[in-house]
C-alpha positions in Angstrom: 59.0 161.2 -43.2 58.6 157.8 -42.0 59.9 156.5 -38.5 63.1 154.6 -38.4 63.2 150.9 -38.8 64.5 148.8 -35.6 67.2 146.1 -36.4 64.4 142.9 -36.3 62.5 145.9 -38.4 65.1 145.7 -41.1 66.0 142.4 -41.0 61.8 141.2 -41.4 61.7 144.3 -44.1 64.9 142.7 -46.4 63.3 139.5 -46.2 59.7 140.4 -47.4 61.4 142.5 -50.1 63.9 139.7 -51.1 61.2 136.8 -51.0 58.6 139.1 -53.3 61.6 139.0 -56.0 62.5 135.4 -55.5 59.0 133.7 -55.5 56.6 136.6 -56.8 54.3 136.1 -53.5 54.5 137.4 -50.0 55.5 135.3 -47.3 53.0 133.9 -44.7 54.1 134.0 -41.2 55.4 130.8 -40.9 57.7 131.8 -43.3 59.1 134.9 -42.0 59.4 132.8 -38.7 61.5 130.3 -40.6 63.3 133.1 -42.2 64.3 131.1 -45.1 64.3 131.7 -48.8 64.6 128.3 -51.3 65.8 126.8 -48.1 68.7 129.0 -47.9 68.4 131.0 -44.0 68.1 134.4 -44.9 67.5 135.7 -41.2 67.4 134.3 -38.1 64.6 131.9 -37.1 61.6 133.0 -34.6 59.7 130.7 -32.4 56.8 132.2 -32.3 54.1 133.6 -35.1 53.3 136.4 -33.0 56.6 137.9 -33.0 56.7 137.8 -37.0 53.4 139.7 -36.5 54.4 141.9 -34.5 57.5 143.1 -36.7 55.0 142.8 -39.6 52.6 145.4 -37.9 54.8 147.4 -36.4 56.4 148.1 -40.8 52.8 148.7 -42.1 52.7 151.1 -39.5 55.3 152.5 -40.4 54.2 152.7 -44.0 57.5 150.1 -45.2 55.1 147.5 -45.9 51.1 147.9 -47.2 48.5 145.0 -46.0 46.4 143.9 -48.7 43.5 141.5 -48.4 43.0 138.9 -51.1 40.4 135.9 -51.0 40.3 136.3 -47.5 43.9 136.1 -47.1 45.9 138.8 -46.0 49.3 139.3 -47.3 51.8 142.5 -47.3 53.8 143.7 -49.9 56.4 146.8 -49.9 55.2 150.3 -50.0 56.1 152.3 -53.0 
């Protein structure tokens, strides 16, 4: 069983799982930190790219997310 998500958790989850459907790619950090989707605020926005990290780290962790690696680029998508 997987620990519980926190609020930010859920909120940087939803997002990652509603951009993947919209645009077929995983957001980058700046992204999440924007939190918008086709310019349409989907969450609320975060000053700082560590933060997004953070939440994205703590999900992987988690298991709610999976970090991939891809031409040297990292990227997460949403554990089946």
């Amino acid at each position: 069983m997987r620990a519980p998500m926190t609020d930010k958790q859920k909120e940087v989850f939803k997002f990652v799982e509603k951009f993947w459907s919209l645009e077929e790619r995983c957001p980058s950090l700046r992204e999440i930190c924007e939190g918008k989707i086709r310019n349409v605020q989907e969450i609320p926005p975060r000053s700082a790219k560590n933060t997004a990290h953070f939440l994205v780290l703590k999900l992987v962790e988690k298991r709610y997310l999976v970090e991939d690696q891809h031409g040297g680029r990292t990227f997460w998508r949403v554990a089946s």
